[in-house]
C-alpha positions as CSV (number, residue, x, y, z in Angstrom):
1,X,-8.0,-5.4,-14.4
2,X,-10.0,-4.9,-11.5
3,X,-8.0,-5.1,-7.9
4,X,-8.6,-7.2,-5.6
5,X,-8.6,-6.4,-1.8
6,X,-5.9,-8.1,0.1
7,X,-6.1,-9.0,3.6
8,X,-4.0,-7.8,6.0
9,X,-0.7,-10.1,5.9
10,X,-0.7,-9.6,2.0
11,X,-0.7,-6.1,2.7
12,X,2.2,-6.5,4.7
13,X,3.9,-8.1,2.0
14,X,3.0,-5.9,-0.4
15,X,4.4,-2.8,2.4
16,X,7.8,-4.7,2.2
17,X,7.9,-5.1,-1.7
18,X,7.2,-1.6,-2.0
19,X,9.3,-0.3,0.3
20,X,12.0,-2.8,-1.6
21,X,11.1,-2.7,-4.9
22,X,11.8,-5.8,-5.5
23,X,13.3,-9.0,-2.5
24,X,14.0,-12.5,-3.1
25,X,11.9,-14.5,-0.6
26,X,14.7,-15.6,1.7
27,X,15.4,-11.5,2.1
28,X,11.8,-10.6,2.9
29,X,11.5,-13.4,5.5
30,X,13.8,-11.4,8.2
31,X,11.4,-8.4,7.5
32,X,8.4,-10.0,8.8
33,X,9.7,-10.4,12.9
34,X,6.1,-11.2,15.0
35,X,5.1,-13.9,13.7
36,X,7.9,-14.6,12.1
37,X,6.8,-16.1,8.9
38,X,8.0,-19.2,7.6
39,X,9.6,-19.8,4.0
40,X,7.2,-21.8,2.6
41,X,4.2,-19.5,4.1
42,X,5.8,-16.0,2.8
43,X,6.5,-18.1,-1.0
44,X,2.5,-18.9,-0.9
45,X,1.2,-15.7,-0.2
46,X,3.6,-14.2,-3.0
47,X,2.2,-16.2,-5.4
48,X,-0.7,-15.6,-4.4
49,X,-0.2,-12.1,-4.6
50,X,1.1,-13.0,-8.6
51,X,-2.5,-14.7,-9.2
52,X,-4.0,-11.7,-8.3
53,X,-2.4,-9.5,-10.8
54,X,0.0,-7.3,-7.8
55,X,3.1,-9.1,-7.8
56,X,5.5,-10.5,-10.6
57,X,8.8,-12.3,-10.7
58,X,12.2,-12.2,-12.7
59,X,13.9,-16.0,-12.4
60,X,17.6,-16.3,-11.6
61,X,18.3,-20.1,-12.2
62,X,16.0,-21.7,-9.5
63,X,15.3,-19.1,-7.7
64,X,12.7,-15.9,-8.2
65,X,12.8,-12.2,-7.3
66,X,9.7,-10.2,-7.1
67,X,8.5,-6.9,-7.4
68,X,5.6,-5.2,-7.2
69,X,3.4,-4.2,-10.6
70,X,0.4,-2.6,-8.6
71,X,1.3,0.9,-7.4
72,X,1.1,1.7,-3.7
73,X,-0.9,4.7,-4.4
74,X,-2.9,3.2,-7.0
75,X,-3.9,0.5,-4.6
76,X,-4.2,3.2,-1.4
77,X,-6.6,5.4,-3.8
78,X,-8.5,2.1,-4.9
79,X,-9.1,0.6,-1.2
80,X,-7.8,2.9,1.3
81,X,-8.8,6.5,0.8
82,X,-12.0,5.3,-0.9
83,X,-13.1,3.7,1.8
84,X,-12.2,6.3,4.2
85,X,-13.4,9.0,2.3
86,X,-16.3,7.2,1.2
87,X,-17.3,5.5,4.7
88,X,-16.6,8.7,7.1
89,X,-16.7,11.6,5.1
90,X,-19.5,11.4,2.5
91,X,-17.3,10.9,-0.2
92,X,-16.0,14.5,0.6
93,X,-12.5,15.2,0.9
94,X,-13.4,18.9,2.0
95,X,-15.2,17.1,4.9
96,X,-12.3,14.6,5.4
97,X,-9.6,18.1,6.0
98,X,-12.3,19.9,7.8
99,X,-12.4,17.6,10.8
100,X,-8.7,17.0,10.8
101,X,-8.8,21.0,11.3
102,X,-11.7,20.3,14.2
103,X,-9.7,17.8,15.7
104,X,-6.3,20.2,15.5
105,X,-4.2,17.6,13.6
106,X,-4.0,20.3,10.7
107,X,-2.7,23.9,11.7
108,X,-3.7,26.8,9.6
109,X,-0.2,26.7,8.1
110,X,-0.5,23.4,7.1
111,X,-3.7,24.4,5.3
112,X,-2.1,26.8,3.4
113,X,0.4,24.7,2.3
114,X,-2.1,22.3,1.2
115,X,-4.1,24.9,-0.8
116,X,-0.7,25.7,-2.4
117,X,0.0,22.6,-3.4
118,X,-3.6,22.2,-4.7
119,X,-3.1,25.9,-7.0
120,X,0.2,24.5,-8.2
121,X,-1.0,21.2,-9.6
122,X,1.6,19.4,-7.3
């Protein structure tokens, strides 16, 4: 199945029900504070989310819990990084660290650790 991009608010939603793991509606709505949602707006959008193959639902009685089934990293490799990467750097991730390491955001020691990390399959 191919993803779909979400706008921003379903990318809030889908920060809360991956951070959750899986939320009722009425437990998600105190989450979102400015604007505060409304019930019937945050219910939409997680259907919505459902259509679109990244949310799905177990049903207690009358009511539904949902969860995610998309992977936040599959879904920040598919539309984040990509774009980044893609948009900025070339499509190269040896560009992306080297102006990180221009800018001084990554320290020599954090290089090595990356390099480590890259050597040890991590």
């Amino acid at each position: 199945m191919e993803l779909e991009k979400l706008t921003n608010k379903e990318e809030e939603v889908m920060q809360v029900l991956w951070k959750q793991g899986a939320a009722f509606v009425k437990d998600m709505l105190p989450l979102f504070t400015e604007p505060r949602l409304h019930y019937n707006t945050l219910s939409t959008m997680i259907r919505n989310l459902e259509e679109k193959g990244y949310v799905s639902h177990r049903q207690f009685g009358n009511t539904y819990e949902y969860f995610p089934v998309v992977k936040q990293e599959d879904y920040q490799n598919h539309f984040v990084l990509n774009k980044v990467v893609g948009g900025y750097f070339n499509h190269s991730y040896k560009d992306l660290v080297a102006y990180f390491a221009k800018q001084e955001k990554v320290t020599p020691d954090d290089l090595r650790e990356i390099i480590r990390m890259i050597e040890e399959g991590v």
